[in-house]
C-alpha positions in Angstrom: 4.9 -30.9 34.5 4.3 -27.7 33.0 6.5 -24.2 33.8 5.8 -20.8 33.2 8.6 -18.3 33.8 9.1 -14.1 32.4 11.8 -12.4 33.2 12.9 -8.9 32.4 16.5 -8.6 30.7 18.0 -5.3 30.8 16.9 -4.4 27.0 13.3 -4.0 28.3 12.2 -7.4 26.4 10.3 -9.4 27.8 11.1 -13.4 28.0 8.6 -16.3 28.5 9.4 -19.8 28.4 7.0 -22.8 28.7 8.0 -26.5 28.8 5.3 -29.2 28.3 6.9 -32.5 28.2 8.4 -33.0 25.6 8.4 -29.2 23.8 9.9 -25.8 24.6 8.8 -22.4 23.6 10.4 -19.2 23.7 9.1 -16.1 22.9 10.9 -12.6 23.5 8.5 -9.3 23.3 11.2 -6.9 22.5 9.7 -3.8 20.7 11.1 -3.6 16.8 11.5 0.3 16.9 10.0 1.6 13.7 7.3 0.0 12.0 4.1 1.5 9.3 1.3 0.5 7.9 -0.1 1.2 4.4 -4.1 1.3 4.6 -6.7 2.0 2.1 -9.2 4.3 1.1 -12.6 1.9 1.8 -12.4 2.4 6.2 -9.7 5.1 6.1 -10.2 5.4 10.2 -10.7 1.2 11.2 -7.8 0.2 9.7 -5.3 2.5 10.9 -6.7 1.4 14.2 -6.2 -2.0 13.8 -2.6 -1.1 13.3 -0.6 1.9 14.9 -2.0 1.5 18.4 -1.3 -1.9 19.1 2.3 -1.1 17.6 2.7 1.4 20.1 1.7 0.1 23.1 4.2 -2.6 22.1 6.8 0.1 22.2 7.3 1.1 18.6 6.9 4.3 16.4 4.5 4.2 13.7 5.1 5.8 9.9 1.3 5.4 8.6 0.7 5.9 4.7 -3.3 6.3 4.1 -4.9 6.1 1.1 -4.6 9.2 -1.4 -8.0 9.4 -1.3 -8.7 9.9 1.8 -5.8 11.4 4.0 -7.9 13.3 6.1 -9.1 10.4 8.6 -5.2 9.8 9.2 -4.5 13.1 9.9 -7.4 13.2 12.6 -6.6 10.1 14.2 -2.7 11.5 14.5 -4.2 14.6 16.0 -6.5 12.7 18.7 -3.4 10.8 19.6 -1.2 13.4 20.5 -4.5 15.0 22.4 -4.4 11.8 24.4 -1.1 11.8 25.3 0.9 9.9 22.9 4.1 11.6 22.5 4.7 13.8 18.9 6.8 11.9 16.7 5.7 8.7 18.1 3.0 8.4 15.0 4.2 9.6 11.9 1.8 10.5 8.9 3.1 10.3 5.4 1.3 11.0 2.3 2.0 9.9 -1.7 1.8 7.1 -3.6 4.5 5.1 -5.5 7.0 6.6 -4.3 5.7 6.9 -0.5 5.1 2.9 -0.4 8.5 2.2 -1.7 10.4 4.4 0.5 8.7 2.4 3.4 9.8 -0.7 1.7 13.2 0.6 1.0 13.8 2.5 4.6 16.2 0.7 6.7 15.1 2.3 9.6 11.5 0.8 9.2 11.6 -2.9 10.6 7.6 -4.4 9.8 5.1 -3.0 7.5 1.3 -4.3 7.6 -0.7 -3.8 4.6 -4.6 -4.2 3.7 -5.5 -3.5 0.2 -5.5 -5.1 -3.3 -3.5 -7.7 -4.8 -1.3 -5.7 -7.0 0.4 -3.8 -4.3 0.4 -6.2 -1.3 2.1 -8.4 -3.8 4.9 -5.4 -4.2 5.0 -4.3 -1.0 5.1 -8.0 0.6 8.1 -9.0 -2.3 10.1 -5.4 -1.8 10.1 -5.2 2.3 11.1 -8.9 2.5 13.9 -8.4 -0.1 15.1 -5.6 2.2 15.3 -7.7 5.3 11.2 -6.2 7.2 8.6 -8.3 8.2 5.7 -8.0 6.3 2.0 -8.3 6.8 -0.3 -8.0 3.5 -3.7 -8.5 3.6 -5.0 -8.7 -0.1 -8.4 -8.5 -1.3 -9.8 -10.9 1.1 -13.2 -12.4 0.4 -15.4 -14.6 2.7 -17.2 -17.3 1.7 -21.0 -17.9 3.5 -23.0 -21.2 4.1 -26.8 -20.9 5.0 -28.1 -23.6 6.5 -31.9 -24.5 5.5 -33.0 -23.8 9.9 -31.7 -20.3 8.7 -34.3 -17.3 9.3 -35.0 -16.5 5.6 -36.1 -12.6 4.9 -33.2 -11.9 7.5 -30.5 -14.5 5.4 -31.4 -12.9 2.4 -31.2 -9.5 3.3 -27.7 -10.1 5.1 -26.2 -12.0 2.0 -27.3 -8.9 0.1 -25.5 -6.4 2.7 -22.6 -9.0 2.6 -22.1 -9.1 -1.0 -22.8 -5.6 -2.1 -22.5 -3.3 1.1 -19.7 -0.6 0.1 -19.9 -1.3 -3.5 -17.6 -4.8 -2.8 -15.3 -3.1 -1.8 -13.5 -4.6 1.4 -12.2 -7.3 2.5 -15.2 -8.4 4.3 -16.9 -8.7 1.2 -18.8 -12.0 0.7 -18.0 -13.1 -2.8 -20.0 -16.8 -2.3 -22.6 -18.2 -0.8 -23.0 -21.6 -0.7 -27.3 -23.3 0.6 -27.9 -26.1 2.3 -31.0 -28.5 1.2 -33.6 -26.5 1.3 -32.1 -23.1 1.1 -31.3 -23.7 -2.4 -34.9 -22.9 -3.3 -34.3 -19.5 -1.8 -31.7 -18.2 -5.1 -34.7 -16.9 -6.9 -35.8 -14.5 -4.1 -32.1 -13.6 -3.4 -31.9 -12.1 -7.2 -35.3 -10.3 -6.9 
């Protein structure tokens, strides 16, 4: 027997509960109130969007902190926002570096922080938001791994591993830092380097 109920309480969260047998779940979407995001310079527009949108629809505000290097995407998407309708003050831009990430980290007001970026800081930002009591998100230097199977189309394998591997200098997390061939498409390594 499996049930499926959602009811509204009065603080706007929403509550589901399933029972299946012999296990119970519970989840409650209640919005957090403030959260941010810390993005870098490689896709200063994509990740942003990955982020402050979904937290508002959820009902949050947004503090966003882009890269140094490339503010201006932030400030554009903040400005097409407002444009369609999302109230000012909703998503908030800030802009520094040090001291930017760890006033996010430090803020009590600012509940979840997602991060994608290097090593180094997600390793900062993930140890000085948790210490503070936020949920944190840190994506770090994420590399992908690729197997190519010997059925694979060649020229079109070997230009995509190429792509793959060196396609914004490295730089992002998509990056594919190995390949691993299959039987025959071991013999292909030679062409690969040329």
């Amino acid at each position: 027997v499996r049930t499926y109920k959602v009811t509204e309480t009065p603080a706007k969260a929403v509550v589901s509960t399933q029972s299946t047998g012999d296990m119970d779940t519970y989840s409650i979407r209640a919005p957090l109130g403030v959260c941010a995001g810390i993005t870098p310079f490689n896709f200063p527009a994509m990740i942003p969007l990955w982020m402050f949108p979904l937290a508002n629809v959820c009902g949050n505000t947004y503090v966003l902190k882009p890269s140094e290097r490339d503010p201006g995407a932030a400030m554009m998407l903040a400005e097409m926002a407002i444009e369609a309708g999302l109230p000012k003050g909703v998503l908030n831009i800030i802009h520094g570096t040090h001291d930017s990430v760890n006033f996010i980290c430090d803020n009590p007001d600012i509940k979840a922080i997602s991060f994608v970026g290097s090593n180094q800081a997600g390793q900062h930002i993930y140890e000085r938001g948790s210490k503070n009591g936020k949920r944190v998100q840190a994506n770090m230097a994420a590399k992908n791994h690729g197997v190519v199977l010997p059925d694979a189309n060649k020229e079109n394998t070997l230009n995509q591993l190429v792509g793959a591997a060196f396609g914004a200098a490295g730089q992002r997390c998509m990056a594919l830092s190995v390949s691993v061939k299959v039987g025959e498409a071991q013999n292909w390594i030679t062409e690969l380097v040329e």
